[in-house]
C-alpha positions in Angstrom: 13.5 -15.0 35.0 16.0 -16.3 32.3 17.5 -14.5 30.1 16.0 -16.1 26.6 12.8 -15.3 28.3 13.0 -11.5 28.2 14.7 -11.8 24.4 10.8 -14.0 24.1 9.0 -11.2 25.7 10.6 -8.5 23.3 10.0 -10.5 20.3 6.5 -10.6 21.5 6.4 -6.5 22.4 7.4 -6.1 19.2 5.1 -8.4 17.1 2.1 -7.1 18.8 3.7 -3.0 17.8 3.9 -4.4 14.5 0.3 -5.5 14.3 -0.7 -1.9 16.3 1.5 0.0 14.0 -0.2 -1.4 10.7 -3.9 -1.4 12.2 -3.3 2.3 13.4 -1.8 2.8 10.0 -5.1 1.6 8.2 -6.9 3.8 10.0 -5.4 7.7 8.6 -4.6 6.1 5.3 -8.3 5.6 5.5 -9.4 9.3 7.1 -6.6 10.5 4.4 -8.4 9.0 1.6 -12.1 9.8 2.8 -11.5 13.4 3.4 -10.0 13.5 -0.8 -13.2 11.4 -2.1 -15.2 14.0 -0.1 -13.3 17.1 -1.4 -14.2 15.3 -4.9 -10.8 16.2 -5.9 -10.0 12.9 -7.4 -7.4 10.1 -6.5 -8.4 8.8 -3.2 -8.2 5.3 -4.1 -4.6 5.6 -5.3 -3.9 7.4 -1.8 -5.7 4.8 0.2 -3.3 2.8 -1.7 0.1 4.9 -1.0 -1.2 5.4 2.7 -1.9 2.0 3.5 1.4 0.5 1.7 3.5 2.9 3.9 1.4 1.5 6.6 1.9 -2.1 5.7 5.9 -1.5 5.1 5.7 0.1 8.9 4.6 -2.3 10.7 6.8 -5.2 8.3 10.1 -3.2 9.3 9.0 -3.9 13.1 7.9 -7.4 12.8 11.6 -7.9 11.1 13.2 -6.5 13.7 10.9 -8.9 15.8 13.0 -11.9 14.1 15.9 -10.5 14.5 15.7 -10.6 18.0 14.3 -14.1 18.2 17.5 -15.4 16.8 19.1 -14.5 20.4 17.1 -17.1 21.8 16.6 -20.0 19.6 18.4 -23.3 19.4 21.6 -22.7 17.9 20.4 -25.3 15.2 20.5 -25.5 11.1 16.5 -25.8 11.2 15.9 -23.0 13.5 18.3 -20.6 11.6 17.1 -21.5 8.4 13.1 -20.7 9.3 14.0 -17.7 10.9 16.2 -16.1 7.5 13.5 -17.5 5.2 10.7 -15.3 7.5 12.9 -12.5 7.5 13.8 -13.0 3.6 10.2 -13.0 2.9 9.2 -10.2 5.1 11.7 -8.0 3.4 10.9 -8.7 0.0 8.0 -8.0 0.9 8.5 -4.6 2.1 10.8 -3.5 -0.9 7.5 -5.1 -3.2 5.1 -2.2 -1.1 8.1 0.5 -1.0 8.6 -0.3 -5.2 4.7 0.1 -5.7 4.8 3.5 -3.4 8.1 4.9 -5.1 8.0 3.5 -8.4 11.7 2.8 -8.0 14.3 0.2 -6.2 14.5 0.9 -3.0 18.6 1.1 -3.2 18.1 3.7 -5.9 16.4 6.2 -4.4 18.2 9.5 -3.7 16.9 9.6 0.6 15.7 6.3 1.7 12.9 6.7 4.3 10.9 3.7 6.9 7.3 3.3 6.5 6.8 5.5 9.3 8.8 8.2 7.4 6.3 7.9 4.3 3.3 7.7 6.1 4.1 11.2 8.0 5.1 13.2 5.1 1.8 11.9 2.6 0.2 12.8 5.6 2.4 16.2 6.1 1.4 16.8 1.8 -2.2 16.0 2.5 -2.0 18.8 5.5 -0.3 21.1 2.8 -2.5 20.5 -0.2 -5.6 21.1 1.8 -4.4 24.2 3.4 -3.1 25.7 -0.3 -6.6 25.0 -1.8 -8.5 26.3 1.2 -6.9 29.5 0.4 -6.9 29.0 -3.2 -10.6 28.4 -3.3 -11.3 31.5 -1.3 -14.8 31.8 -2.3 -15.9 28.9 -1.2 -14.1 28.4 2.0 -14.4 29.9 5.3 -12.5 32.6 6.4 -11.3 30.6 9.4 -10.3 27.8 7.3 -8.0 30.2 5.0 -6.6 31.8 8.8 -5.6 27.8 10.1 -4.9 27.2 6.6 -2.1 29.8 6.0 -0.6 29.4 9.9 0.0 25.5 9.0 2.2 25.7 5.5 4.6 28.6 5.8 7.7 29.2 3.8 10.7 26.7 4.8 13.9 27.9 3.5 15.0 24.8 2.3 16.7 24.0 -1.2 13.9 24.1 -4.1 16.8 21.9 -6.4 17.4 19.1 -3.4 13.3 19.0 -3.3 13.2 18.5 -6.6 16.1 15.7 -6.8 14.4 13.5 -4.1 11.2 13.3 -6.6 11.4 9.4 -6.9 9.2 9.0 -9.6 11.1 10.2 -12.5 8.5 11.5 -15.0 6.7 13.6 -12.2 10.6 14.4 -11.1 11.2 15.9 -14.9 7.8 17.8 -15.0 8.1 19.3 -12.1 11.5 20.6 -13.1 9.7 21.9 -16.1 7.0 23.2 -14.6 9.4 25.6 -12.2 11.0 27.0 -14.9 8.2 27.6 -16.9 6.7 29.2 -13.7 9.9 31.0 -13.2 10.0 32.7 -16.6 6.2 33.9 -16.8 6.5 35.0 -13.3 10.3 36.6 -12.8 9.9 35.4 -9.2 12.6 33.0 -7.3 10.8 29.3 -6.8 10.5 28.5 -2.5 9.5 25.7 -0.7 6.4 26.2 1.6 6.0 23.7 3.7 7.3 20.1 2.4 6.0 19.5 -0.5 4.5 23.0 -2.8 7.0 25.6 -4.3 5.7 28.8 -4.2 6.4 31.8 -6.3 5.9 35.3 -5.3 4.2 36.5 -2.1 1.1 38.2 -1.6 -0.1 40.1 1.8 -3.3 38.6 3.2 -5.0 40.0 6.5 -7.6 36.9 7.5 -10.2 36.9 9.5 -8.9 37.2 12.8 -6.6 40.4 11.6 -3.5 38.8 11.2 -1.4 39.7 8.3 0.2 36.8 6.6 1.6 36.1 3.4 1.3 33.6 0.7 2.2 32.6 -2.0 0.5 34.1 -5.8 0.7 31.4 -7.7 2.5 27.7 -7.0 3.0 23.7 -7.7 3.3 20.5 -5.9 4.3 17.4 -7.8 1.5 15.0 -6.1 1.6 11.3 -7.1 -1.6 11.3 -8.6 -0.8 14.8 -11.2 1.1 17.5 -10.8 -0.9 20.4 -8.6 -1.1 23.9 -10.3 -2.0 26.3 -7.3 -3.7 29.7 -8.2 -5.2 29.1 -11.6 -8.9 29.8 -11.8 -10.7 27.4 -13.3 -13.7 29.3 -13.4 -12.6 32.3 -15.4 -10.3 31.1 -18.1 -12.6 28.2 -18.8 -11.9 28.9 -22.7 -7.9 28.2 -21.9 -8.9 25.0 -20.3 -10.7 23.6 -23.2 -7.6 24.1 -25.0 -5.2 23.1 -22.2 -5.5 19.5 -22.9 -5.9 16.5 -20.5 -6.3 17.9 -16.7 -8.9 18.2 -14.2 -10.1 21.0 -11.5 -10.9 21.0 -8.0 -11.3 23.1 -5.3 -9.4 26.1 -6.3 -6.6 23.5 -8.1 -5.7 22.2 -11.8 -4.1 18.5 -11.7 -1.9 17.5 -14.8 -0.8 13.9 -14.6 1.3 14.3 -17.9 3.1 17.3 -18.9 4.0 16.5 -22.3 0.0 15.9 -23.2 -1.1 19.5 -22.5 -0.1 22.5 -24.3 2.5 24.2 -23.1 1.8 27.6 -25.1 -1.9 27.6 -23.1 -0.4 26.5 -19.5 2.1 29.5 -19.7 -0.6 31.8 -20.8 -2.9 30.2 -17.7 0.2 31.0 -15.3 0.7 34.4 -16.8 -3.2 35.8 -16.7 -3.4 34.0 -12.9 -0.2 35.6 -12.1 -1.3 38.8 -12.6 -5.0 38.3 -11.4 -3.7 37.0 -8.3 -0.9 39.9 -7.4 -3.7 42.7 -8.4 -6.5 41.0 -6.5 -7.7 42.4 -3.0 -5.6 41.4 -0.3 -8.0 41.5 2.8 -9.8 37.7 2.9 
């Protein structure tokens, strides 16, 4: 077997990953955004969206590096050249179009650049986070083996809350979120920590689920999402008064989404954060 014909078989092993990558893609961005229209929590069209454009910018960065390697084995001619950096040109500007519509930014901007592959896994990695936050948030309505999965999944990291918070891309969510941990931080007195990827957490409560396990978590957290901001811990339910004053949000499973600070009133958040605060440290700690 020559040698251009194993470059041609490559090229082809990687077109057809390409092609798997994006199809396999489609497929969680759409099991991620069925399981939020289900929860009736709201934005699973703009995830379906984020999802499938990380899937989309996957599979591009492969089928690039499928042209790449067919330019071992073509004719060393203008024509062949030329077709080959006009597919790649196109394929990459097409793939900084999805990555600009996911971020919000330019791509060579961005404080950690990540592949397709690495966006895909961590809305994925948020999704798993979310979920498990509200499962335990929403404690009446969820079952006690969900809370015990939920709070084995999302555990406290250790990592930097102020490095988290720099690699925010979008830079209005970016600038609430900082706002919204010191806010959090003065009502509460407690120290901001990541749990798991994507929520900072503030305080810790003891928890013995189900299965007698004793676990903590946190009393009251945030997660800047890209559809709002996620407020973990505020009861909906019992501060409804508050709410009505709060300004423009919505609720959902044990969670209050704000997708612009500035239009809600700052005086009646604090006072949400401050009553849940203390409802949430004083309240029974056996699930």
């Amino acid at each position: 077997m020559k040698l251009h014909q194993v470059f041609d078989g490559v090229a082809d092993a990687f077109e057809f990953a390409g092609v798997v990558a994006m199809v396999i893609g489609f497929l969680v961005a759409l099991s991620l955004s069925a399981r939020r229209y289900v929860s009736r929590e709201g934005g699973a069209f703009t995830l379906l969206r984020t999802s499938l454009g990380s899937a989309i910018l996957l599979g591009l960065e492969i089928l690039v590096a499928a042209d790449l390697i067919r330019t071992i084995t073509s004719e060393p001619s203008l024509e062949n050249v030329g077709v080959l950096a006009i597919i790649v040109i196109l394929r990459t500007i097409l793939s900084w179009s999805i990555e600009i519509e996911i971020e919000g930014t330019l791509p060579w901007r961005r404080a950690l650049t990540e592949s397709g592959a690495q966006v895909l896994a961590s809305t994925a990695a948020r999704e798993r986070d979310h979920h498990a936050a509200a499962d335990v948030a929403n404690s009446r309505k969820s079952s006690p083996a969900r809370r015990t999965r939920a709070m084995a999944k999302t555990r406290p990291t250790g990592e930097s809350v102020t490095d988290f918070i720099a690699s925010i891309a979008n830079a209005r969510r970016r600038a609430d979120t900082s706002t919204a941990v010191e806010m959090f931080r003065s009502v509460t007195g407690a120290r901001p920590e990541m749990w798991g990827p994507s929520i900072i957490g503030f305080g810790r409560n003891p928890y013995t689920t189900a299965d007698g396990a004793e676990h903590d978590w946190f009393t009251v957290g945030l997660s800047p999402r890209r559809q709002a901001l996620t407020l973990y811990g505020i009861s909906e339910a019992a501060h409804a008064d508050l709410l009505d004053r709060l300004g423009p949000h919505t609720t959902g499973k044990g969670c209050l989404y704000v997708k612009n600070l500035a239009d809600v009133d700052e005086e009646v958040l604090r006072r949400l954060v401050e009553i849940s605060w203390r409802e949430n440290d004083d309240a029974a700690t056996t699930t």
